[in-house]
N, C-alpha and C positions, 0 to 999 in steps of 0.2 A: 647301465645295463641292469634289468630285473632280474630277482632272484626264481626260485623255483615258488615264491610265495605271493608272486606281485606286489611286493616290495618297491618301492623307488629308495634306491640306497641314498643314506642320508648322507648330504654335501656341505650341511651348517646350517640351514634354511627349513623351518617347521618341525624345530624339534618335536614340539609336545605332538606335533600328528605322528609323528613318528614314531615316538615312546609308547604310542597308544596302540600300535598296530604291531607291534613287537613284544609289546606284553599280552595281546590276544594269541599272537603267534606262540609265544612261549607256556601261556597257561594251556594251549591246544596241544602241545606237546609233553604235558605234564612235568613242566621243567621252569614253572612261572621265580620270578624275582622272591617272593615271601616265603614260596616252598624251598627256595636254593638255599636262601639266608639261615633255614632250619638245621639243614642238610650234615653228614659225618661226613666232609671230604675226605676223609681218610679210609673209608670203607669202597669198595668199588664200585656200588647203587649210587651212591654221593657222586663218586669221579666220572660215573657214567651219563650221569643229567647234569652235571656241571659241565663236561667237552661239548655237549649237545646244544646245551645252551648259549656257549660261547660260538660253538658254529651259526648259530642264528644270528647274533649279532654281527657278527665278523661279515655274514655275507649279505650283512642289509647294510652297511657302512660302507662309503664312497671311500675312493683311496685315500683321500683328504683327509678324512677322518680316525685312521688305522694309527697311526704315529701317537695318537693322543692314548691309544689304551692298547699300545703294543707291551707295553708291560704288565699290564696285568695278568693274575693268573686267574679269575673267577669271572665267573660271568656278573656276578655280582658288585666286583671291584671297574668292570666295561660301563655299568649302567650307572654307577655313583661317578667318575668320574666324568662322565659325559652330562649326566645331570650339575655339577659342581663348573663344568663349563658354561651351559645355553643354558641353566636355569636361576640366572639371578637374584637375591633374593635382599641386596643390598638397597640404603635407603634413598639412594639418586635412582632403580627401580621404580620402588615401589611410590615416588613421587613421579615420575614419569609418569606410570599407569594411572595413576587418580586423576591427573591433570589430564588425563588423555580421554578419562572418562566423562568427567567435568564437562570439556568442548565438546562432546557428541552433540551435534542436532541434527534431526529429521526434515528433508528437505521435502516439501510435495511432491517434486517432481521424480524424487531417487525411489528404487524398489526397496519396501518396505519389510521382504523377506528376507532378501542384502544387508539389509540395515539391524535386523535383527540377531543374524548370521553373525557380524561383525560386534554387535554388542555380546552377546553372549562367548564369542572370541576373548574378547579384553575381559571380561567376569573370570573366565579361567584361569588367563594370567595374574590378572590377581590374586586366584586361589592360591598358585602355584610359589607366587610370592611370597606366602605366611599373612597375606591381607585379606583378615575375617568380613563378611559381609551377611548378616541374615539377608531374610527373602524378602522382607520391609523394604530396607535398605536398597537393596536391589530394584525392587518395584518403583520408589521414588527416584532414582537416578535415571532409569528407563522413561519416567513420565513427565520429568524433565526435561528431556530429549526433544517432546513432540511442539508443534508449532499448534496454534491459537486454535484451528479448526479442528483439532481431536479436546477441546475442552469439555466438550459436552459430553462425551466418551468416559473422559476419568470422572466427573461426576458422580454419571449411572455407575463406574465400579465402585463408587463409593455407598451410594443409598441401596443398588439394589442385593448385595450380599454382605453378610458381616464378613469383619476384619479376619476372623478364625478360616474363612474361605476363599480368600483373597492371596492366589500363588501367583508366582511370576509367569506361569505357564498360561495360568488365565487368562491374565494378563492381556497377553502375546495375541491369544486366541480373540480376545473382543476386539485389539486394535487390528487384528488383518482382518477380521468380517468388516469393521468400520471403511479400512482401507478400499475393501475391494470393493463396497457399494459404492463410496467417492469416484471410483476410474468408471461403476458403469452408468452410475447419473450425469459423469462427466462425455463419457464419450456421446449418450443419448443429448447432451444439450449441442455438443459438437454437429450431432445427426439432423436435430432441430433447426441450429443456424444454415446450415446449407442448404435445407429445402427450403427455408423463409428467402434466401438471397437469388434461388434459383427460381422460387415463385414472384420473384421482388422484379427479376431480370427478364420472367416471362409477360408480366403486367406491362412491363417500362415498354418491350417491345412493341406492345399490342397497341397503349395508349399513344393518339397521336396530338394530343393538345396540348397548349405552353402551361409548364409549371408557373404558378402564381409566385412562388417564393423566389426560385433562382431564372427564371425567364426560359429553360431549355425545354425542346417539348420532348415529352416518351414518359413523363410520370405526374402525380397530382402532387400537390403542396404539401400532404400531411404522408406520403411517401419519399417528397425532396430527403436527398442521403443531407444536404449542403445547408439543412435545414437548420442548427444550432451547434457551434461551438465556443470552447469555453478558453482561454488565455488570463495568463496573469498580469495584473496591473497594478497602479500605484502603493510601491510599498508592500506588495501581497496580501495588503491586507481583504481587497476583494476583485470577485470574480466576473466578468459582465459576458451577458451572452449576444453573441451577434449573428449576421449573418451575410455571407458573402456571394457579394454580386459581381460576377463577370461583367456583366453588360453596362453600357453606359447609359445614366439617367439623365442627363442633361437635355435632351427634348422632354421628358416628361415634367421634368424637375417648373420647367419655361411654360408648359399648359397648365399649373397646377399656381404659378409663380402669385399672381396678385388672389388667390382665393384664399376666404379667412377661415380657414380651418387645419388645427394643426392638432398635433397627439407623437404619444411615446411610444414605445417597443415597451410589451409588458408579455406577459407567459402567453404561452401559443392560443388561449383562448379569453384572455382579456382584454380590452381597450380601452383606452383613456382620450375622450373626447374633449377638445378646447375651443368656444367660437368667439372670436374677438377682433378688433380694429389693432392694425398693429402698432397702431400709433398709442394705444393703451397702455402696453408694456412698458416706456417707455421713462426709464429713470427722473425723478422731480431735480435733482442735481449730478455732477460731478460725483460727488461722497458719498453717495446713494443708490442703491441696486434696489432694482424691482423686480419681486418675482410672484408667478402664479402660481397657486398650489393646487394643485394636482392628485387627486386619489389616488390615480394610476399609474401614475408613472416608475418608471423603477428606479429610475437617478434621478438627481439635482442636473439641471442641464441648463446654460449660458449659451446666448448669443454675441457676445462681446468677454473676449479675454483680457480687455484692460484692467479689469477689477481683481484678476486673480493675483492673492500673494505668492504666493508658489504654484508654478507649473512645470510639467515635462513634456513632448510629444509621444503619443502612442506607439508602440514598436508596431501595429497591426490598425490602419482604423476600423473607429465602429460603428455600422451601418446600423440605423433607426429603422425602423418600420413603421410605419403611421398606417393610421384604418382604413375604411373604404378609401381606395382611390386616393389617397395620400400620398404625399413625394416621400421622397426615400431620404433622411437626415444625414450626415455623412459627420464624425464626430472625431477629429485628428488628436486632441490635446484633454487633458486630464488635469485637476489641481485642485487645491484649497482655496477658499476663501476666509477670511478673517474680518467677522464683522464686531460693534461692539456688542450684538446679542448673543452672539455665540459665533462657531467657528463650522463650516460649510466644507466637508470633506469628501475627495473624490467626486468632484463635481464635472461634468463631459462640457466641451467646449465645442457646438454646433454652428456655425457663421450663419445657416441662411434658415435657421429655428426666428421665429416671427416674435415670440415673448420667449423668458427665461423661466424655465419650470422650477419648483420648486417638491419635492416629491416627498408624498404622505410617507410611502413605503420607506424612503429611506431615514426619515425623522422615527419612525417606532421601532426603527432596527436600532439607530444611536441610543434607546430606553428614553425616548419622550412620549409624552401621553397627548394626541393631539384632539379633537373636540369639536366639531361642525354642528356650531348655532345658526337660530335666525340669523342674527347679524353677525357674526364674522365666524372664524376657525381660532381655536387655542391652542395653544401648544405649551406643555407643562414637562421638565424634566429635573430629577430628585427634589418636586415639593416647591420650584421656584418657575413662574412665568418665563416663559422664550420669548413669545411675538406673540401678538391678537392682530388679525387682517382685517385689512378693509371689506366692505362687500359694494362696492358698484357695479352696477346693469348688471347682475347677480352671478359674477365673479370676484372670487377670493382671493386677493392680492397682498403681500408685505414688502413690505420698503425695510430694509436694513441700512444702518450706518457702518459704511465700510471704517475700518482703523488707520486703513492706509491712504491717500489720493490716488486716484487714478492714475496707472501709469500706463507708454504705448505698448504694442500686444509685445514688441520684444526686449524689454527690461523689466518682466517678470523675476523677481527676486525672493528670498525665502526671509521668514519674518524669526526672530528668534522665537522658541516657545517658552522662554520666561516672560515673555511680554502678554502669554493668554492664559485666560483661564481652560486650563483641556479640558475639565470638568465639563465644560461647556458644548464638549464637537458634536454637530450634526448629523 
C-alpha cells in the first residue's frame, strides 16, 4: 500500500531507488539525512525533525522491513542500518560487479536505451560499493560492450573531439543517433525487399514462357529464384555453385548424346567452349589420365572414377550447365587425384562428360602460374614446372602419371599423405 508520498514501501528489492526517493522526500521536508546528523537532539527543533523524519521512513518501509530498525531511535541510526544491510561493500561484491560488467554485450537486436539504462545501473552499484571509476574508465567499458558495426562510430569519437571533450554522456548521445539511423536504413531495406518480391511476383504472374534455367514457366532465367545455390563439400575446404533441376533431362540428354561439343558451368555470364572426337580424350594407358585444359571451366572434372585416390559421394548432386544447347552434366562424387606431377584436388566426377577437363581456374587458385603458347600451356608453381601440354588439332591436352594403378569405381581408397609432396596440390 502507498504512502501519502507515492512511495512504494520498500520490501528488500531496489534499495538504492529507494534510498533516493526518500532522501528527496526528506530534503523536501527540511529534515534531510546530513542536516539530521548535524542536529541537537537534545533541543526540541532537533527532536522535532528527527520524529518527522523517522515517520518518513517508517511509512515508506514494508512490514518486512520494520523489525530491522525497530530499535532505533534516530532517523539517522534507520538509514545506516538499512544501508549496512542492502548495501554491500564487501570484496565477493565488488568482484561480482566488475565481472558483471566485463560480460555486458550489445546485442543488435536489444534496445539500446535498455541497454544503456542498465549499464548506467551497474556504474552506480559500483559507485555504491567504494569502486572508483573515472569517466575514461567508464567510456572504454561501455565501448567495449558494442559489437563490430558501431566501429566506425568510436573512431569518429576519437579524431573528431579531443580527449578533454570526450564524457560518457557524449558518448551515449553519438551511439543512439548511430543506433537509430541503423533501425531506419534497416526497416527502409525491409521496405525495399517487399516491393522487389511483390514486383518479382507481379512480372512471374504476367510472364507466360519456360524459364531457361529451371524449365517452369511464369519467369525469365536471370529472375529464376532456383538460380544458384551454394553447399559444403569435400573437407570445407570449397564451395561449388549449382543449380537444381526438377525436371528430367534424359530425352534431351539422348538428342544431344553423339554431338561433339561439350563445356562447363562457369559464372552466370561465361562459357567455356570444347570441340573434340571423344575418342581424343581418351587415356594412352592404364597409369595414365588425359585431361583437356580448359580456360573456363571452374573445376577439374573426370569421366571415369577409376583413377581417383580418394573419393566420397556428394550429399547434394551437382548439376553442370553447358552453353548453347548443351546437355545438362549431372556430377555425384568428388575426390583427389594423386598423380606423379602433382596432386588433383576436389575434382567432380561426371560419367557421361565426353573428355576429362582439367580447369585453368582452378590451377591459379592452388598459386600456379599457368601460360598459353604457340605450342602448348605451362603451368609453373613456387618457381618449379608442373606439366607442359600437348597441342593437337589445336587443343590443349596433359597426360599425367597416376601413382596409383587403376582401380574399379568402388575400391577407391585413400592414399597416405606422407607418400606426397602437398607442396605440390592442384
Amino acid at each position: 500500500m502507498e504512502n501519502k508520498w507515492g512511495v512504494k514501501p520498500f520490501s528488500g528489492e531496489g534499495f538504492s531507488y529507494w534510498k533516493f526517493r526518500i532522501n528527496a522526500i526528506l530534503e523536501e521536508n527540511e529534515c534531510d539525512i546530513k542536516c539530521l546528523k548535524s542536529l541537537d537532539l537534545t533541543s526540541k527543533s532537533g527532536q522535532k525533525k528527527n520524529s518527522k523524519a523517522k515517520s518518513i521512513v517508517i511509512q515508506c518501509l514494508a512490514n518486512n522491513q520494520i523489525e530491522i530498525i525497530h530499535d532505533c531511535g534516530t532517523a539517522v541510526e534507520m538509514m545506516e542500518k538499512l544501508k549496512l544491510r542492502y548495501e554491500q561493500k564487501t570484496l565477493a561484491e565488488k568482484l561480482f560487479l566488475k565481472r558483471k560488467l566485463m560480460n555486458m554485450k550489445f546485442e543488435e537486436k536489444e534496445d539500446l536505451e535498455k541497454f544503456l539504462t542498465e549499464f548506467d545501473e551497474l556504474l552506480r552499484k559500483l559507485s555504491e560499493a567504494d569502486v572508483k571509476m573515472d569517466d575514461s574508465e567508464k567510456i572504454c567499458s561501455l565501448l567495449l560492450t558494442l559489437p563490430k558495426s558501431f566501429d566506425y562510430v568510436v573512431a569518429a569519437i576519437e579524431t573528431l573531439v579531443s580527449k578533454e571533450e570526450i564524457t560518457l554522456e557524449f558518448v551515449k548521445t553519438r551511439l543512439l543517433d548511430h543506433h537509430s539511423k541503423r533501425k531506419v536504413v534497416g526497416s527502409q531495406e525491409v521496405e525495399n525487399k517487399k516491393h522487389e518480391e511483390s514486383t518479382s511476383a507481379t512480372a512471374f504472374a504476367s510472364f507466360r514462357f519456360k524459364c531457361y534455367n529451371c524449365g517452369k514457366i511464369g519467369h525469365k532465367k536471370n529472375e529464376c529464384k532456383f538460380k544458384k545455390k551454394k553447399f559444403s563439400q569435400y573437407e570445407n575446404e570449397h564451395a561449388y555453385e549449382f543449380k537444381k533441376h526438377e525436371n528430367k533431362h534424359s530425352e534431351y540428354e539422348d538428342k544431344h548424346e553423339n554431338k561433339g561439343k561439350q563445356s562447363v558451368l562457369l559464372d552466370e555470364n561465361k562459357f567455356a567452349f570444347l570441340m573434340h572426337n571423344s575418342e581424343f580424350g581418351k587415356s594412352c594407358d592404364l597409369n595414365t589420365i588425359r585431361l583437356v585444359v580448359d580456360s573456363g571451366a571452374t573445376d577439374h572434372i573426370i569421366n571415369d572414377e577409376s583413377v581417383y585416390s580418394v573419393c566420397h559421394e556428394l550429399e547434394s548432386p551437382v548439376y553442370i550447365s553447358t552453353a548453347k544447347n548443351g546437355p545438362i552434366l549431372k556430377a555425384g562424387k568428388i575426390g583427389d587425384i594423386y598423380t606423379e606431377e602433382c596432386v588433383l584436388k576436389n575434382v567432380l566426377y561426371a560419367p557421361d562428360l565426353s573428355v576429362n577437363l582439367l580447369s585453368v581456374k582452378k590451377l591459379v587458385q592452388s598459386g600456379a602460374e599457368v601460360t598459353f603458347k604457340k605450342d602448348g600451356v605451362y603451368a609453373i608453381k613456387n618457381q618449379k614446372p608442373v606439366f607442359t601440354s600437348n597441342l593437337p588439332h589445336a587443343i590443349f591436352y596433359v597426360d599425367f602419371r597416376l601413382e596409383q594403378p587403376r582401380h574399379s569405381a568402388n575400391q577407391a581408397f585413400a592414399v597416405k599423405s606422407s607418400n606426397i609432396d602437398w607442396h605440390r596440390r592442384l
